[in-house]
N, C-alpha and C positions, 0 to 999 in steps of 0.2 A: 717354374715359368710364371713369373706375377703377372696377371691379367686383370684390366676392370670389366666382372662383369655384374649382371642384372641379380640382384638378390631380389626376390618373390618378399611381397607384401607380409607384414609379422600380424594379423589386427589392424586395427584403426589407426594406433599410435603409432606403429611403425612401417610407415608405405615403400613399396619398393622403390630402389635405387641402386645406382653401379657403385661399387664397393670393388677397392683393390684385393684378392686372393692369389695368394699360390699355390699352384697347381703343378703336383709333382706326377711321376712317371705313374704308383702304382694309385693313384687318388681316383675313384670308384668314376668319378665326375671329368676324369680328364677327356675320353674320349667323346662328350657331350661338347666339349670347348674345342677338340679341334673338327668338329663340325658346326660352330655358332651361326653362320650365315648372317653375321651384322652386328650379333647380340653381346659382343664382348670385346676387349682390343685388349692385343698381349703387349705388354709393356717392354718385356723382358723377355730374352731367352736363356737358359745354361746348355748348355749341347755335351754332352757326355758322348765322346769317340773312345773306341779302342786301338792300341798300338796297331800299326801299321803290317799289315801281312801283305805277301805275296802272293799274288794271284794265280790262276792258271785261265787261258780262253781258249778252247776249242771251236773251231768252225766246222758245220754241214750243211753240204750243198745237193747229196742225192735224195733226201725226200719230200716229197709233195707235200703243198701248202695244207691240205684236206687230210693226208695222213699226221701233220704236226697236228693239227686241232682238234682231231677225234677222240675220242672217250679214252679215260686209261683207262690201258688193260694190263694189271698187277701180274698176272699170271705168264705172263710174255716179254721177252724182251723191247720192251716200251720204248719207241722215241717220239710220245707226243709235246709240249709245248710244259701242257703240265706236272708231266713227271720229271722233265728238266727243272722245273720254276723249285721243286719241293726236295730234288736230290742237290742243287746245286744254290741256288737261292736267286739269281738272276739271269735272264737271257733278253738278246736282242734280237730282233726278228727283221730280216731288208727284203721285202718283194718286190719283185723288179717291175713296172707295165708292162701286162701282157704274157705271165710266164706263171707257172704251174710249181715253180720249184723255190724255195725261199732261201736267201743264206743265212743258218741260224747261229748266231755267234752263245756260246756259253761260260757263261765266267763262275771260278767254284776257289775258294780256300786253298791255298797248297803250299804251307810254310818252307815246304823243302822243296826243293829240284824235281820233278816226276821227269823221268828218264827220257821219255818220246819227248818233252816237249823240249820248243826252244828257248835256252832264255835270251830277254833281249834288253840292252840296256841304254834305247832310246825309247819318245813317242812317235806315234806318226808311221807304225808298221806297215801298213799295206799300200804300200808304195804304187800299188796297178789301179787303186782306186781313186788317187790323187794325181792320175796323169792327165785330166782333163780340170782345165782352170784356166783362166780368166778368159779371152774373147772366145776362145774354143766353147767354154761353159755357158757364156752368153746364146753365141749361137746356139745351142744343142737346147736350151731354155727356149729360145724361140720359135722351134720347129713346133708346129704342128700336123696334126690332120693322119694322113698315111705314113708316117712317117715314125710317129710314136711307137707303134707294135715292134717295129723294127730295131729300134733305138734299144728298146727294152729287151727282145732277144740278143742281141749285142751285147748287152751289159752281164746276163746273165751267161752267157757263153764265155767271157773273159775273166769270171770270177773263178772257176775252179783251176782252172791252167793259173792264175793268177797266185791263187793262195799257195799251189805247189812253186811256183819260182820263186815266189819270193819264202817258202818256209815259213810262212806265215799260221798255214791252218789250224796250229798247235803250239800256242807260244807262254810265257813264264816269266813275271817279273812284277816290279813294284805297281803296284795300283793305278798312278799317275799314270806308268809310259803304257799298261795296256789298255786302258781307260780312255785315251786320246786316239781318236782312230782317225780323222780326218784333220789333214794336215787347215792352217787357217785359212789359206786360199784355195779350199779344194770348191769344189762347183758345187754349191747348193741348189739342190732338190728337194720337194718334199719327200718326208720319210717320217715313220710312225715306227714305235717300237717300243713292246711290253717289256715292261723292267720292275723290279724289283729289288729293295736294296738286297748286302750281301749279310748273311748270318754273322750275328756277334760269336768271338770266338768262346 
């Protein structure tokens, strides 16, 4: 990654000044440059991917936002946030307003078929989550006040009967199609969600 940054004053004769360097993956200094805040401009990038593996995503919808976020505990069969992040390497997390229960999506390696799951070989799976768009979405955007709580119970009572019609909850395929979860027109909300990329093979 050729960057110009600040090289630090040598003596008298030689005062500081940005100087092109390359800065590779294992260079002691890299992780100083991808935190510069100003101090440097990357010129260039090389991006190093690995072949393309198939994924697997799992969804759950029965446990509470408080028991996803609590302390691991090794000793137990764990489903907090963190032990998903460290067993699998990324998860998505969709709390609905108003509601105790989160839908936690988990994506993990899985070069072969796992037997439960589905495979699928389009994007755009969850088909009960993109039934609401364009003037429907608008309106539902403009609702306020009393109204919200309601919206958001709603949403979250149609998610698990959801994922079961559509076979959704447990699905298997190239990166791209389970990657893509919200068709282009679906109804933008805000929404937050801890990710992390996936483990190199």
């Amino acid at each position: 990654m050729p960057s110009s940054a600040w090289t630090p004053s040598c003596g008298t004769r030689r005062p500081g000044r940005y100087a092109v360097r390359t800065f590779t993956r294992a260079d002691a200094a890299t992780p100083a440059l991808l935190c510069h805040l100003g101090r440097a401009f990357v010129t260039r990038v090389t991006l190093q991917a690995g072949a393309s593996t198939r994924i697997r995503c799992r969804s759950y919808t029965t446990v509470s936002m408080d028991a996803r976020c609590a302390r691991t505990r090794p000793w137990l069969f764990d489903q907090t946030v963190s032990s998903f992040l460290e067993s699998a390497g990324r998860v998505d997390i969709l709390l609905f307003p108003f509601t105790s229960t989160p839908w936690l999506k988990v994506w993990s390696l899985a070069p072969s078929w796992p037997l439960l799951s589905r495979p699928v070989s389009g994007a755009y799976n969850y088909a009960f989550a993109d039934a609401v768009s364009g003037p429907v979405g608008d309106a539902l955007n403009a609702l306020t006040g009393p109204a919200t709580p309601a919206l958001g119970q709603l949403m979250w009572t149609t998610t698990t009967p959801g994922l079961a019609a559509t076979m959704t909850g447990d699905i298997w395929g190239r990166p791209g199609r389970c990657h893509a979860v919200c068709a282009p027109d679906h109804y933008q909300g805000d929404r937050g969600g801890e990710r992390r990329a996936l483990p190199t093979q």
